[in-house]
C-alpha positions in Angstrom: 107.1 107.9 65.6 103.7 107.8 67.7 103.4 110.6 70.5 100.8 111.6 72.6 100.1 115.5 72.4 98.0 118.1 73.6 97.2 120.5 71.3 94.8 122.6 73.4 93.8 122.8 76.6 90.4 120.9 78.1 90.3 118.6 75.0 91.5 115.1 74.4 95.2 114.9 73.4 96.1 113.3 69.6 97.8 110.8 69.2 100.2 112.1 66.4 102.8 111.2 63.9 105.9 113.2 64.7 109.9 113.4 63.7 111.9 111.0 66.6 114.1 113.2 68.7 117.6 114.1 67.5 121.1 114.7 69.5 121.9 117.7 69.7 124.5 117.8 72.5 127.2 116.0 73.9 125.2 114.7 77.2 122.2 114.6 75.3 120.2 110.5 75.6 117.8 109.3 73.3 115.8 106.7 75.2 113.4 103.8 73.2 110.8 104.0 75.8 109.8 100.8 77.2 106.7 102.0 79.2 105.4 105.6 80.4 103.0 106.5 83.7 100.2 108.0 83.8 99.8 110.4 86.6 96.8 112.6 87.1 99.2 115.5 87.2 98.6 114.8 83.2 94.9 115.6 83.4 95.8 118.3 85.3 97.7 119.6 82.3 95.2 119.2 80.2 93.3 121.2 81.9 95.9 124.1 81.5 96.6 123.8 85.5 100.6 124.1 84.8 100.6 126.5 81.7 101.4 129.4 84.0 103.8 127.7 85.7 105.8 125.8 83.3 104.6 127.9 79.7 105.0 124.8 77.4 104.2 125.3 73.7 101.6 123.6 72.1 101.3 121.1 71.0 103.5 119.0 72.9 103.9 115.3 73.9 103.2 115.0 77.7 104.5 112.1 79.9 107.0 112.3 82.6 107.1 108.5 84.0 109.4 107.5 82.0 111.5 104.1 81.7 113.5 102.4 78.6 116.2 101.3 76.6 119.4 103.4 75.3 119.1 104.0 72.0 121.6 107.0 71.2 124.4 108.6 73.1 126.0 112.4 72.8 129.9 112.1 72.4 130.3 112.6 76.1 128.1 110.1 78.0 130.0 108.0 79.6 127.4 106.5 82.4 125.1 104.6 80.5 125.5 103.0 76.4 123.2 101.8 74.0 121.0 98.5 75.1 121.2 100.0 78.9 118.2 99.4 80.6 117.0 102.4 82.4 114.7 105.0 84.1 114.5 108.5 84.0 114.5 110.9 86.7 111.5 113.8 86.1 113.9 116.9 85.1 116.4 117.1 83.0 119.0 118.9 85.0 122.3 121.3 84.6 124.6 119.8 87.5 126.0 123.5 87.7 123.4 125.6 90.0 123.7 125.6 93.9 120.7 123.5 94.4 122.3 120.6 92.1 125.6 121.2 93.9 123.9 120.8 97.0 121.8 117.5 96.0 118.8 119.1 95.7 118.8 118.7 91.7 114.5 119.0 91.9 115.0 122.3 92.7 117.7 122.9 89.8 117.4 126.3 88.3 118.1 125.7 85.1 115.8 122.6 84.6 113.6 121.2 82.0 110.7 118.7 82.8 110.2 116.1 79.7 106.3 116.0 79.8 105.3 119.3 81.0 107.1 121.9 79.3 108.8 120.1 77.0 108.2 117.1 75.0 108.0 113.8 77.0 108.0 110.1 76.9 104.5 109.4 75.8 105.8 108.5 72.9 108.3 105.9 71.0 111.1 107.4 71.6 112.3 110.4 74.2 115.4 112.9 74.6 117.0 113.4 78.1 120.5 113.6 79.3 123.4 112.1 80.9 122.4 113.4 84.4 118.7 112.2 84.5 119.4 108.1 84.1 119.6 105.6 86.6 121.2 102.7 84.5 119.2 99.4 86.3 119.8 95.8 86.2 118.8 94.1 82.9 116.3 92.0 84.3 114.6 95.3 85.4 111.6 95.6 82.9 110.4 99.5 82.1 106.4 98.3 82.2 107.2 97.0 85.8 109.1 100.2 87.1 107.9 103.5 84.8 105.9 104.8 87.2 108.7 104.8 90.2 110.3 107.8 88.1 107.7 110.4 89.6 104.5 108.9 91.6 107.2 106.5 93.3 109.7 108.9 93.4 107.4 111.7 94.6 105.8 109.2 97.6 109.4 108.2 98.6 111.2 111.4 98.9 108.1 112.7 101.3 108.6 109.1 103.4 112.5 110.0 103.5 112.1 113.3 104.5 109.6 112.1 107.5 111.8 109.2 108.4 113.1 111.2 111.4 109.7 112.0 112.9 108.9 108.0 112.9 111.1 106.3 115.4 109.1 102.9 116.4 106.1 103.5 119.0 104.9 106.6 116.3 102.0 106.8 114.4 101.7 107.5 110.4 98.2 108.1 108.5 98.2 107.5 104.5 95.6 109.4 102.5 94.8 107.8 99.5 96.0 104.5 98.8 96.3 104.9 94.6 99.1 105.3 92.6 101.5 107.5 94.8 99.9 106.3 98.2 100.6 102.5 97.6 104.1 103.2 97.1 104.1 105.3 99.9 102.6 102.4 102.0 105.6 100.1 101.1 108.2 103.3 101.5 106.5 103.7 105.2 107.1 99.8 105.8 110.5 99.5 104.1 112.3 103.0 106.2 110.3 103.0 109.3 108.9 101.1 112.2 105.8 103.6 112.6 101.8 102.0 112.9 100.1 102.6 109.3 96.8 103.6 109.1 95.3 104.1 105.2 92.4 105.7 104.1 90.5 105.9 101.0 87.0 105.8 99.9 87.8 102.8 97.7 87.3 99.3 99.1 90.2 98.4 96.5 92.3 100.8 97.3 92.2 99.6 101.0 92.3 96.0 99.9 95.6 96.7 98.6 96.8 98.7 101.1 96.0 95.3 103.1 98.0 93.2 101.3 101.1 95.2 101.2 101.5 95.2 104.9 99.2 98.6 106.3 98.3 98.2 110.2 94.8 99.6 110.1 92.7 100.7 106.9 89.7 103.3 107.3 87.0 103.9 104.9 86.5 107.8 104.2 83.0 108.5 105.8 82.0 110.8 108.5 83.1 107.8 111.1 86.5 108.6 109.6 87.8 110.9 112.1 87.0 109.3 115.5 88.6 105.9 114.0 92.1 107.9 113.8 91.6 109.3 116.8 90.9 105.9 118.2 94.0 104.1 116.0 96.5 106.8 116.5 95.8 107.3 120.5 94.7 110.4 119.7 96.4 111.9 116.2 99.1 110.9 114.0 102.6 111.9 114.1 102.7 112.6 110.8 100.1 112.7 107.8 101.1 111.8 104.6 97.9 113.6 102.1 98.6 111.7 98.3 95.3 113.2 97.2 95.6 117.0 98.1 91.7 118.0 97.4 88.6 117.6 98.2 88.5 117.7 101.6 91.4 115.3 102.4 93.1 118.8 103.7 91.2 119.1 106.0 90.4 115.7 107.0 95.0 115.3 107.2 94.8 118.2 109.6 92.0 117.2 111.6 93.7 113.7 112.3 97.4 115.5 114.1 98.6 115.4 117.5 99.9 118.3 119.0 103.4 118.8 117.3 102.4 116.7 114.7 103.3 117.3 110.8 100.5 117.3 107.8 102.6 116.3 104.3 100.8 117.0 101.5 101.9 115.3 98.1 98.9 115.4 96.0 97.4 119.1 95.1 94.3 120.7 93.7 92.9 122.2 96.6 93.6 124.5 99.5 95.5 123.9 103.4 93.3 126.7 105.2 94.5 127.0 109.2 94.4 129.7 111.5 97.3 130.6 112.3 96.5 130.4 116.2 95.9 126.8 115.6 99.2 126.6 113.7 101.2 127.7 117.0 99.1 126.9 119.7 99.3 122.9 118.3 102.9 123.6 117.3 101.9 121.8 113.4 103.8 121.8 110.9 102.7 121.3 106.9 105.1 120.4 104.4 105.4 120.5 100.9 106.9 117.6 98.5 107.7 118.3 95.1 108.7 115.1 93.0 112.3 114.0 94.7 116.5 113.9 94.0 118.3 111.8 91.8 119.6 110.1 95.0 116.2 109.7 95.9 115.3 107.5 92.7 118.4 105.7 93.0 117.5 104.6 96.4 113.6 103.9 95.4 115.2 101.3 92.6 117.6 99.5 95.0 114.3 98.9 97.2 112.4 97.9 94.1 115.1 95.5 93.2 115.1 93.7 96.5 111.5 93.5 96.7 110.8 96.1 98.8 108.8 98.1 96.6 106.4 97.1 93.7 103.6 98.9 91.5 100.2 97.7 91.2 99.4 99.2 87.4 97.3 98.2 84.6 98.9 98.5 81.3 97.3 100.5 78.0 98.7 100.5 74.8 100.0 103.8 73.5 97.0 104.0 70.9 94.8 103.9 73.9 96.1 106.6 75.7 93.1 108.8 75.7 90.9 105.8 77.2 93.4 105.5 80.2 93.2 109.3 81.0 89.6 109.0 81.3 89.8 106.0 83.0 91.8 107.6 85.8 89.5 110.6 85.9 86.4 108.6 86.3 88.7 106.5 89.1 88.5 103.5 88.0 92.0 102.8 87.6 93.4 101.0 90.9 97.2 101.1 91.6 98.7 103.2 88.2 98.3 103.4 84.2 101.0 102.2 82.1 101.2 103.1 78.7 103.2 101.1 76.1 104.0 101.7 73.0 102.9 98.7 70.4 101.5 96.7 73.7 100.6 93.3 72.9 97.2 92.9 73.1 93.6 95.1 73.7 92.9 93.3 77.0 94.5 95.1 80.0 96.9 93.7 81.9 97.2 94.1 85.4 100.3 93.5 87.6 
């Protein structure tokens, strides 16, 4: 089969010709993949930013966005068979620890992650397990909903954890309005009756936001912060930060009330607060790392009844390079769908 791999770090993944994954357990899935995100968390890994964390050996086939169609089932699957349509939660998880006991399966200790250290769905055809698919309606296409299995899921899980701060009357500021911030937008909208504000530096971007409901959109420019001030009546409740670097840190923090909560989703740069002005405003920052199987089940039920949708434009798997660098030089709105055997050479946007 074709898979995308990176065979060393800060140079352009292959596209290769590799063996198709095997079972080799009794929960073990093999999934025909349908369509696979891109996330910049894979130019990140390019760049070797997760090989201390996650130690993956090279050369591997990246992708963890991942949607399809059973192919293959280990003799003790019983949730899903072959011809299910379906979507794959990021990790690949044991069900045994105390954080998958608990619900908290992200945070399962005996995990692997398809895409960063071992090999993903950037490819024909992917290995998971029982425990990582959410089985979806038919009619449910994997080039509509790939994406949903982490920037979706990511951007959901940090709206559901915030839903308490948000009761109507409360304000919510959006940074970034790409890939994980649109669906954040529609997860803000869909749980909560807070006033949205979105910024971003791209007209697009706050297009977009525009038409999928946000109250106020804000161009990121030195005006910026008096805006929010203005918006909010003088901060947000809470401040959801999808881009994580290059000054959006400090920009999220500067634009809390007192009591307020700064949520940072994307990452690459550096939250640095005094910690007088940490108790003295009585802030609180929060991280959010991907979210729960009960979390994606949720995000597909809203995506089903309309409540959620991604804006992505579709590459074919040959192409996957071209996409990567597309999304570095930003000029990829909404997210990048890859596709194995894609139809045609013009993009596609949806």
């Amino acid at each position: 089969m074709k898979a995308v791999r990176v065979h060393r770090y800060h140079e352009d993944p292959h596209l290769d010709d590799v063996d198709e994954p095997r079972i080799d357990g009794p929960w073990d899935i093999i999934v025909e993949i349908g369509a696979a995100g891109l996330c910049r968390t894979d130019l990140h890994i390019v760049l070797g930013q997760w090989d201390a964390i996650q130690h993956p050996s090279l050369p591997y086939t990246i992708g963890h966005e991942n949607a399809g169609w059973v192919r293959e089932v280990g003799s003790a699957v019983g949730n899903v068979a072959p011809g299910d349509t379906v979507i794959m939660h990021p990790l690949v998880t044991c069900g045994l620890c105390l954080p998958c006991r608990s619900g908290q399966d992200s945070h399962c200790e005996n995990a692997v992650f398809p895409g960063l250290n071992v090999d993903g769905g950037m490819a024909q055809f992917m290995k998971t397990n029982a425990r990582a698919v959410v089985k979806l309606d038919p009619t449910m296409q994997p080039v509509d909903i790939a994406a949903l299995a982490d920037a979706g899921l990511t951007a959901y899980h940090a709206v559901r954890k915030a839903v308490p701060l948000l009761p109507p009357g409360t304000h919510a500021v959006v940074i970034g309005s790409g890939g994980l911030g649109h669906i954040g937008v529609q997860s803000l909208l869909a749980l909560t009756a807070a006033t949205v504000t979105v910024v971003d530096t791209s007209e697009a971007a706050l297009e977009l936001a525009r038409q999928l409901g946000a109250h106020h959109t804000v161009v990121s420019d030195p005006n910026a912060a008096t805006q929010l001030m203005e918006i909010t009546g003088g901060g947000a409740h809470v401040v959801f930060d999808f881009v994580g670097e290059h000054g959006t840190e400090a920009q999220g923090l500067a634009a809390l009330r007192n009591r307020g909560s700064y949520y940072t989703i994307g990452y690459g740069g550096k939250v640095e607060l005094e910690t007088l002005s940490i108790i003295s405003r009585e802030i609180n920052v929060v991280g959010n790392l991907v979210g729960t199987y009960t979390d994606l089940v949720e995000l597909m039920d809203l995506t089903a009844r309309g409540l959620v949708s991604l804006h992505t434009t579709v590459y074919d798997l040959a192409d996957a390079v071209q996409a990567m660098h597309d999304l570095d030089a930003g000029t990829l709105v909404g997210r990048g769908i890859l596709v194995p055997q894609a139809s045609g050479s013009p993009l596609q946007t949806h």
